[in-house]
C-alpha positions in Angstrom: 7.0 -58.3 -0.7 6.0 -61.6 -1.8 8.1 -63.4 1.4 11.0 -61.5 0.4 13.2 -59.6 3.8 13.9 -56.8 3.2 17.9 -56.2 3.1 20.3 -53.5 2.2 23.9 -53.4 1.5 26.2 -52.5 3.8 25.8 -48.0 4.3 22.9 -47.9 2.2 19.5 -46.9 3.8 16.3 -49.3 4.4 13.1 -48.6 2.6 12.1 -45.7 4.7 14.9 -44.8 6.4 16.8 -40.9 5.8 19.8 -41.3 4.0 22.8 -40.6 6.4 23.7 -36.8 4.5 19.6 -36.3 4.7 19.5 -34.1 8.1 22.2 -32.0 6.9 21.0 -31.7 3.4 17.5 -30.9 5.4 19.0 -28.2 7.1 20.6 -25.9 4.4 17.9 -26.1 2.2 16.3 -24.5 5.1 18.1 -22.0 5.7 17.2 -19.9 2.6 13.7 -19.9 3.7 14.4 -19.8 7.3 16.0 -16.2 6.6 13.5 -15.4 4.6 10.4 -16.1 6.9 12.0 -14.8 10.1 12.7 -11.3 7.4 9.0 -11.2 6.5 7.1 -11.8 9.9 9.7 -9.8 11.6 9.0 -6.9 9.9 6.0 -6.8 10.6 6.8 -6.0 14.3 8.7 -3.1 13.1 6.0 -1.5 10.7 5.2 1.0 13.2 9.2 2.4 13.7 9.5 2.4 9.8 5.9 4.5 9.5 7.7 7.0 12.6 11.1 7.0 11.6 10.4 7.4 7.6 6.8 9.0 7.5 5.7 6.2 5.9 1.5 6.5 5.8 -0.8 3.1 6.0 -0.7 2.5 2.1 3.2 3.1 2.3 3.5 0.1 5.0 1.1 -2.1 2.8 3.6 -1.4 0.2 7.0 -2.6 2.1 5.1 -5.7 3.0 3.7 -6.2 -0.4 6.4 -5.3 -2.3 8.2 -8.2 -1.3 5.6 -10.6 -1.7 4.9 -8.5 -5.0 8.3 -10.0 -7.1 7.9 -12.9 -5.0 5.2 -14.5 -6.2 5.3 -12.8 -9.8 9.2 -14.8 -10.6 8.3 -17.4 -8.8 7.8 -19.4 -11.9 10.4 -18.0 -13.7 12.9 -18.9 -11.0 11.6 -22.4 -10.9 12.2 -22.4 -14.9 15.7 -21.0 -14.6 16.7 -23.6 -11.9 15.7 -26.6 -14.8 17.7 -24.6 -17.0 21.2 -24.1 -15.0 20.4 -26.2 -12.0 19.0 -26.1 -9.1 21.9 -25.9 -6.6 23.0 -23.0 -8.9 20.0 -21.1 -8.6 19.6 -21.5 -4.6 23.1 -20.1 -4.3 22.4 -17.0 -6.7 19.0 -16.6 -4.9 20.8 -16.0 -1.8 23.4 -13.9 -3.0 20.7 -11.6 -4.6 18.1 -11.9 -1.1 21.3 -10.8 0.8 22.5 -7.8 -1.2 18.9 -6.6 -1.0 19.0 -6.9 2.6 21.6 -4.8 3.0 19.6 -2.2 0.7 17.4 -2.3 2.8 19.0 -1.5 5.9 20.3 1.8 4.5 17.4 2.4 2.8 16.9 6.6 3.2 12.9 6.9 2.5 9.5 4.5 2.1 10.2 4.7 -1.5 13.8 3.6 -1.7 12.9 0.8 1.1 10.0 -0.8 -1.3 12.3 -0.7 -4.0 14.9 -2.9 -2.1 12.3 -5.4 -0.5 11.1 -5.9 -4.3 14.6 -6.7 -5.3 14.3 -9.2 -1.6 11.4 -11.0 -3.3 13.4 -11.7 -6.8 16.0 -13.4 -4.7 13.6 -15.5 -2.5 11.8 -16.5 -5.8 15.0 -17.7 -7.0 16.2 -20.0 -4.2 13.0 -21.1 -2.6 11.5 -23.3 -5.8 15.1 -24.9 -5.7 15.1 -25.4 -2.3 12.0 -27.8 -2.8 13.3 -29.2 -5.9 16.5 -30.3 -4.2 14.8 -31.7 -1.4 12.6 -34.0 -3.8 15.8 -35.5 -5.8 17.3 -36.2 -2.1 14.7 -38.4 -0.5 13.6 -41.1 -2.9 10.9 -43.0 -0.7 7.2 -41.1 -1.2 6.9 -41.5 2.7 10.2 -40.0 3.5 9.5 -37.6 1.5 6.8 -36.8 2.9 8.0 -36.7 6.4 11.3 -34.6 5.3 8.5 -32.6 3.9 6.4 -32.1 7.3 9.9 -31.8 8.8 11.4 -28.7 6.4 7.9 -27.4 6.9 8.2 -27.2 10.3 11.6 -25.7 10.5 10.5 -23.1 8.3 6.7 -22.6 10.6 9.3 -22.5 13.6 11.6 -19.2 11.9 8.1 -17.8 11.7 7.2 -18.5 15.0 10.6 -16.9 16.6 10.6 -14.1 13.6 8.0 -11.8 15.5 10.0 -12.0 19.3 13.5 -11.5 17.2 12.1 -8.9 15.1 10.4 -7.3 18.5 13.8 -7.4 20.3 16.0 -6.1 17.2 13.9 -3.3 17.0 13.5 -2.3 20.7 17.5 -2.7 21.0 18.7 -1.9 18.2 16.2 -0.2 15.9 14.2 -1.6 12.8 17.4 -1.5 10.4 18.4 -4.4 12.2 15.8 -6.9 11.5 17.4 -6.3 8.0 21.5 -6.6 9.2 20.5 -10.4 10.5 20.5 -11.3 7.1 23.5 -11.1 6.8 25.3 -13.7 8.9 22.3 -16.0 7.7 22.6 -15.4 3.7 26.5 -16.3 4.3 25.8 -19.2 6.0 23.2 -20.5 3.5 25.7 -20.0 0.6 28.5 -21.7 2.3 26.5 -24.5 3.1 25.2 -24.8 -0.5 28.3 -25.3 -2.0 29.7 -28.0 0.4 26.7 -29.9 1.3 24.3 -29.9 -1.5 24.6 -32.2 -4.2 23.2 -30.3 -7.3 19.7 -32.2 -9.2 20.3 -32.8 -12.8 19.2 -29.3 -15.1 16.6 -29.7 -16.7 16.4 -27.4 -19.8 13.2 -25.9 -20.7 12.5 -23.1 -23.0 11.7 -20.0 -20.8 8.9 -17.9 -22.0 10.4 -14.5 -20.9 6.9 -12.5 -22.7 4.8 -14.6 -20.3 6.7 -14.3 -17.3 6.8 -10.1 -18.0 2.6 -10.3 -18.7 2.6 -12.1 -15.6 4.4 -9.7 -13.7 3.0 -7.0 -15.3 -0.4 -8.6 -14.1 0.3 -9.1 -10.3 1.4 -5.2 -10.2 -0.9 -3.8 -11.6 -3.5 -6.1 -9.0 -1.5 -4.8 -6.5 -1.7 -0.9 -7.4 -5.7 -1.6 -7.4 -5.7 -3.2 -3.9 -3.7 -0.7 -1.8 -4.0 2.4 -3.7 -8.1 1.8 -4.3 -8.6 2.7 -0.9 -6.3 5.8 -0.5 -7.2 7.2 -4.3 -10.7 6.5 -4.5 -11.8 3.3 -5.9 -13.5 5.4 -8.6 -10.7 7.4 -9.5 -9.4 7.3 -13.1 -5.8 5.9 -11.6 -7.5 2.9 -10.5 -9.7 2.3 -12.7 -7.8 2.6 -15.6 -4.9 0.3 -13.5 -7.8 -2.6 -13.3 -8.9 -2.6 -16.8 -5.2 -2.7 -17.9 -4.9 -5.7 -15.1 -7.8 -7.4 -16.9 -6.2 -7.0 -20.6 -2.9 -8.4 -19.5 -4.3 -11.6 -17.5 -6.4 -12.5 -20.4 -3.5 -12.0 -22.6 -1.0 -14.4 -20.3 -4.1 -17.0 -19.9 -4.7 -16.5 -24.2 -1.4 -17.1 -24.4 -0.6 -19.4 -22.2 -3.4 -22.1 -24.1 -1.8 -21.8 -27.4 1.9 -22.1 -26.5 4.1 -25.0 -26.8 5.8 -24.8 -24.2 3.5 -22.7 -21.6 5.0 -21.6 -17.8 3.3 -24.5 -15.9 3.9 -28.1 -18.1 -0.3 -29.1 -18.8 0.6 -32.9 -17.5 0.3 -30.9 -14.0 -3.0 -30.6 -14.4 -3.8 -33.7 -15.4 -5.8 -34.4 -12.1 -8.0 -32.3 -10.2 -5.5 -32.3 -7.1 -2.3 -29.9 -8.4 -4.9 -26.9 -9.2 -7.0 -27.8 -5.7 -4.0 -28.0 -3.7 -2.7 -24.5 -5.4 -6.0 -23.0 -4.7 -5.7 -23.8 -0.9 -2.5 -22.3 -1.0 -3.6 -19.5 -1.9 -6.6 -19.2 0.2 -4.6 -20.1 3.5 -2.0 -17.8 2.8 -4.4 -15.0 2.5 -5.8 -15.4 5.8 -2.5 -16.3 7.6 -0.6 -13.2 6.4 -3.6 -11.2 6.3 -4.6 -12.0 9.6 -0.4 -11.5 11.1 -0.5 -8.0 9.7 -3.5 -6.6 10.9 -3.0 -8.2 14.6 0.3 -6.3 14.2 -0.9 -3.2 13.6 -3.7 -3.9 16.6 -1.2 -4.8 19.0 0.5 -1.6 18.2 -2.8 0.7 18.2 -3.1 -0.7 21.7 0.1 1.0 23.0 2.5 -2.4 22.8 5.9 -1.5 21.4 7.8 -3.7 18.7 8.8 -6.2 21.9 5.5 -6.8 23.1 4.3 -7.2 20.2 6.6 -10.1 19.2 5.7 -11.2 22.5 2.6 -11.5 21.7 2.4 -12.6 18.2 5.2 -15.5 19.2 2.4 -17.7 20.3 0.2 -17.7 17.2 2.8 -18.4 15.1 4.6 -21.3 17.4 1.4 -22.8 16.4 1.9 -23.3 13.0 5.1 -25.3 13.7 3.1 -27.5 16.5 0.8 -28.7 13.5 3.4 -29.0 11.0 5.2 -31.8 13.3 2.4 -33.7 13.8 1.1 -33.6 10.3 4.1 -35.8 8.6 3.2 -38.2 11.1 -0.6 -38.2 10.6 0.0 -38.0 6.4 2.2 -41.4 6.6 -0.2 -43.7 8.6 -3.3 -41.6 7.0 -2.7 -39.9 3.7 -2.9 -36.7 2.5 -6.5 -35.9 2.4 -6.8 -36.6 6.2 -5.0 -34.0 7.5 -5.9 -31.6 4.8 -9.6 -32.1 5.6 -9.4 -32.3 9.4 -6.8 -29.3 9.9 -8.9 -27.0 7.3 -12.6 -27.6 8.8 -11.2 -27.1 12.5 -9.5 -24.1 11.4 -12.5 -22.6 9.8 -14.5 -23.1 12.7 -12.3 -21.2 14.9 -12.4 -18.5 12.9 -15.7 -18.1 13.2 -15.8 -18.5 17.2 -12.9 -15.3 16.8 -15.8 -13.7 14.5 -18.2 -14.0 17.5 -15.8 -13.1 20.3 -14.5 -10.3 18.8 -18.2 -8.6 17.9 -19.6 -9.9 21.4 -16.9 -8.7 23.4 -14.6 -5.7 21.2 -12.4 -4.8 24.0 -11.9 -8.4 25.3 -8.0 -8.9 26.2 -5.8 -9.7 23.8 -5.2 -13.3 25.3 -9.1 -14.3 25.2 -8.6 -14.4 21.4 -4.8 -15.4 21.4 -6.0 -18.7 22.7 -8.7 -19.3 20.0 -5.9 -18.2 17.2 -3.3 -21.0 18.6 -6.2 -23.4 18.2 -6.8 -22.1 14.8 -3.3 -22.2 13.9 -2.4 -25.5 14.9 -5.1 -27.0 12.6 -3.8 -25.0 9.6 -0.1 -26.2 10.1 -1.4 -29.9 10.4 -2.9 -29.1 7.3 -0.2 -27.2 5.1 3.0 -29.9 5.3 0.3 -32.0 3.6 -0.9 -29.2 0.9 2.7 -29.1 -0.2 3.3 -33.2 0.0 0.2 -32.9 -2.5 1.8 -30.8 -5.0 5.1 -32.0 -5.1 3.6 -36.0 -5.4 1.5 -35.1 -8.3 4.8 -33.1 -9.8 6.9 -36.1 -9.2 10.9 -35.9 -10.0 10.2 -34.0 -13.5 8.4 -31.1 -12.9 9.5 -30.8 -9.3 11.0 -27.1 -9.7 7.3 -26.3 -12.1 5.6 -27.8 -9.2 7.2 -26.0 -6.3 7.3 -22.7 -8.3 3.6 -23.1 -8.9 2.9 -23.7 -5.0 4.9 -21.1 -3.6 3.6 -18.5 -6.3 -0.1 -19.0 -5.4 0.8 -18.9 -1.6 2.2 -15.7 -2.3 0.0 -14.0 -4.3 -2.5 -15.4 -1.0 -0.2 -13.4 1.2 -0.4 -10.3 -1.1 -3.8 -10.2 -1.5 -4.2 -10.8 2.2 -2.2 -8.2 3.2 -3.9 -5.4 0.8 -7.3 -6.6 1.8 -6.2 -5.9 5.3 -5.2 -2.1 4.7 -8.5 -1.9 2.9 -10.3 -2.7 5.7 -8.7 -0.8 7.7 -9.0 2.1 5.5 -12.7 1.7 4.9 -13.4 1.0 8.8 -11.5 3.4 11.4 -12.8 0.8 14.5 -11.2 -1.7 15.1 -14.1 -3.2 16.9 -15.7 -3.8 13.3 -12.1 -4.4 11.3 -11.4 -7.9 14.1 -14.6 -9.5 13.3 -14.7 -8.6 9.2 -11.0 -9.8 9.1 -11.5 -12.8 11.1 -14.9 -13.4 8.7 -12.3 -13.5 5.9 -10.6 -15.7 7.4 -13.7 -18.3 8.1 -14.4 -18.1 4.0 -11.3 -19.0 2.9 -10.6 -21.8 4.8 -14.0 -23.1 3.9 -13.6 -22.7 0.6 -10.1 -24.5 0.9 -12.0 -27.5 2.4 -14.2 -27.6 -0.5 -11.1 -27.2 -3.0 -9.6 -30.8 -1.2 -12.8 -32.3 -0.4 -13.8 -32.7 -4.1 -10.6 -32.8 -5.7 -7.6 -34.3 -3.9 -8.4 -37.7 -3.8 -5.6 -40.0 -4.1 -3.4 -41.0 -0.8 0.9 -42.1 -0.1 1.7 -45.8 -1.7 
C-alpha cells in the first residue's frame, strides 16, 4: 500500500499465497475428519444389516447413529479446552488413537447394546481431534483470505469423504458385511497419527481452567434430550420414563446456563459473543445440520424400504452428497471476492426453496421415482455447501488466533447436537407416521424451516465481510 511493491524474501510466501508445507498440512488435518465422515454416512447404508443381523428395532438404530453424535457434540467443548491446555497437535493425535480403538469395538461389537456403547466412545475421540484439527489449521495460514480458502478447501475434502462414504459403506457391506465399514478405520486412524507427528507443527497451549462440573451438566443435559427424543416415541411420550427424563433435562440445562453466567471462567470465553455473528453463525449450524443428517437417515431408511440393498443405496445417496462438496469449492472462491454474508445468504435461501419444491413433489406425486426428487436434493445440496465453508470462515474470523480451539469446539458442538436432533426427529416421524408418503413431505417441511430460519439467523446478524 501507499506505492509500496509488494516483495518477499527469498522462500517466504506473498501476501496470499499457501505456505509451501500448507497442502500437506491441509491434508492431515483432514484425515481425522475424513475417517470420521466417511464412518458416519457410511453407516447409515448399513443400518438395515445391523437391525437383521443384531435384532436391532427402529429406536435401537436411532441410537447407534445418535450415540455417536451423542458424546460428540456433548465433549466437544471439553476437547477444544483440553487442546488449549496440552496442545493441540497433542490432542488430534490422542483423538485418533481413542476414534480408532473404538472402531475396532465396534467391529466386534456382539449386540445393539454393546455397539452403542462403542460408537459413544467413537464420538469422545472425534470430539477430541476435530476442534484441534481446526485450531491447527487457523495458526497455519496467517492471511484472513487464505484462510478462508484453506477453509472452503478442508471443507470440501471433508463434504467429498461424505460424498464417497455412502457408495464405500454400500460396497463394504454387500462384499464384506457391515463390520467392515468399521475395519476401514483402521488403516485411516494409522495414517492420521503418523502424519500428525511428522507433519504438523504443534500451536502454542493455551492453558485455561477446565470446568469439569459444567462439561458433566452439559453432558448430562444432551443425554437426557436424547433419551426424550428417541425413546418418547417408543415409551409413550406420556409415560413417567419420559417425562420425568425431560423435567430432569430442564433442571440440568438451567443449572449449566445459571452456572455458566456467574463463572469466571465459563466453557465458551464471553468476548465470543461480543457480536451478533458467533451465536448466528452457531445457530445455522445447528439448524443445517439438522436437516442434512436428518434428511441422509431417513432417505436411507426409504431407499431400503423400497427393496435397494446397502449398494444401491450408496448408489443412490452418492449423488446428494457429491453435492455438498460441489458447493463447498465454489464457496471459498465466492467468500474471497464477496464476503461472507454472500454466500451464506444466497446458498441458505436457494436451499430453502428447494426444500419446499421436494415438499410439493413428494405430496403431489408419493410414489414418484427416486431420481425425480434426487435431482431437486442435488440442487438443494449444492446451495447448502456454498453456504457452510462460509458459516465456519464466520466462526473461526470472529474467534481469531485466541479462542480458535473455544471457537471451533463451539461450531462443531452445535452442528452436532443439529445432527442428533435431526436424526431423532426422523425416527419420530417415522414412528408417529407408518407411510412414507406423509413421513417425505413432513421431513422435507423440516427441512424448509430450518433453513429459513438460518437465513434469518445471518440476515440480521452476520454483518461484517474478509479485509
Amino acid at each position: 500500500m501507499n506505492g509500496s511493491t509488494c516483495t518477499a524474501p527469498p522462500g517466504a510466501a506473498l501476501p496470499g499465497a499457501v505456505p509451501r508445507s500448507g497442502t500437506l498440512t491441509l491434508a492431515t488435518l483432514a484425515v481425522g475428519f475424513i475417517m470420521a465422515m466417511i464412518d458416519l454416512t457410511a453407516v447409515n447404508t448399513a443400518l438395515a444389516d445391523i437391525a437383521r443381523d443384531l435384532s436391532v428395532p427402529l429406536s435401537g438404530l436411532v441410537w447407534v447413529v445418535d450415540g455417536y453424535t451423542l458424546t460428540f457434540a456433548a465433549l466437544l467443548l471439553a476437547g477444544g479446552a483440553l487442546g488449549d491446555r496440552i496442545g493441540a497437535r497433542k490432542a488430534y493425535i490422542h483423538g485418533l488413537g481413542a476414534f480408532l480403538f473404538a472402531s475396532v469395538l465396534c467391529a466386534v461389537a456382539p449386540g445393539g447394546a454393546t455397539l452403542t456403547a462403542a460408537r459413544l466412545l467413537q464420538g469422545a475421540g472425534a470430539a477430541l481431534f476435530l476442534p484441534s484439527s481446526l485450531s491447527l489449521l487457523t495458526h497455519t495460514f496467517e492471511d484472513d483470505r487464505v484462510r478462508a480458502r484453506m477453509v472452503g478447501t478442508w471443507s470440501a475434502m471433508v463434504g467429498a469423504s461424505s460424498a464417497v462414504g455412502p457408495l464405500v459403506g454400500g460396497i463394504l457391506v454387500h462384499e464384506f458385511g457391515w463390520r467392515s465399514v468399521f475395519w476401514v478405520n483402521v488403516p485411516l486412524g494409522l495414517l492420521g497419527m503418523a502424519l500428525a507427528w511428522k507433519v504438523i507443527v504443534d500451536a502454542p497451549p493455551q492453558p485455561r481452567p477446565l470446568s469439569l462440573a459444567s462439561h458433566g451438566l452439559g453432558v448430562l443435559a444432551l443425554a437426557g434430550l436424547s433419551f426424550v427424543l428417541i425413546e418418547g416415541p417408543v415409551l409413550g411420550w406420556g409415560s413417567a420414563a419420559v417425562l420425568g427424563a425431560a423435567a430432569a433435562t430442564a433442571v440440568v440445562a438451567a443449572t449449566l446456563i445459571a452456572r455458566e453466567r456467574r463463572a469466571a471462567h465459563p466453557m465458551l470465553p464471553r468476548a465470543l459473543f461480543a457480536t451478533g455473528s458467533f451465536a448466528a453463525a452457531n445457530g445455522t449450524g445447528f439448524l443445517i445440520n439438522l436437516a442434512v443428517f436428518g434428511q441422509l437417515f431417513l432417505l436411507s431408511l426409504y431407499l431400503q424400504a423400497r427393496g435397494a440393498d446397502a449398494r444401491r443405496t450408496g448408489l443412490a445417496l452418492m449423488p446428494m452428497m457429491m453435492a455438498f462438496t460441489a458447493g463447498n469449492f465454489s464457496s471459498g472462491r465466492i467468500s474471497g471476492r464477496f464476503g461472507l454474508r454472500l454466500p451464506l445468504l444466497a446458498g441458505l435461501s436457494v436451499g430453502a426453496a428447494m426444500a419446499l419444491v421436494l415438499v410439493a413433489l413428494s405430496w403431489t406425486m408419493p410414489r414418484a421415482p427416486f431420481g425425480v426428487l434426487l435431482g431437486v436434493i442435488v440442487l438443494m445440496n449444492i446451495a447448502i455447501g456454498v453456504a457452510i465453508p462460509a458459516m465456519t470462515a464466520t466462526v473461526m474470523q470472529v474467534a481469531g488466533k485466541a479462542y480458535a480451539n473455544s471457537g471451533a469446539a463451539a461450531l462443531n458442538a452445535n452442528r452436532q447436537i443439529g445432527a442428533l436432533v435431526g436424526v431423532a426427529l426422523m425416527g419420530s416421524i417415522m414412528h408417529a407416521l407408518p407411510a412414507w408418503e406423509a413421513r417425505l413431505p413432513l421431513a422435507f417441511g423440516v427441512a424448509a424451516v430450518c433453513f429459513a430460519g438460518a437465513w434469518l439467523l445471518v440476515h440480521r446478524h452476520v454483518k461484517f465481510e474478509l479485509t
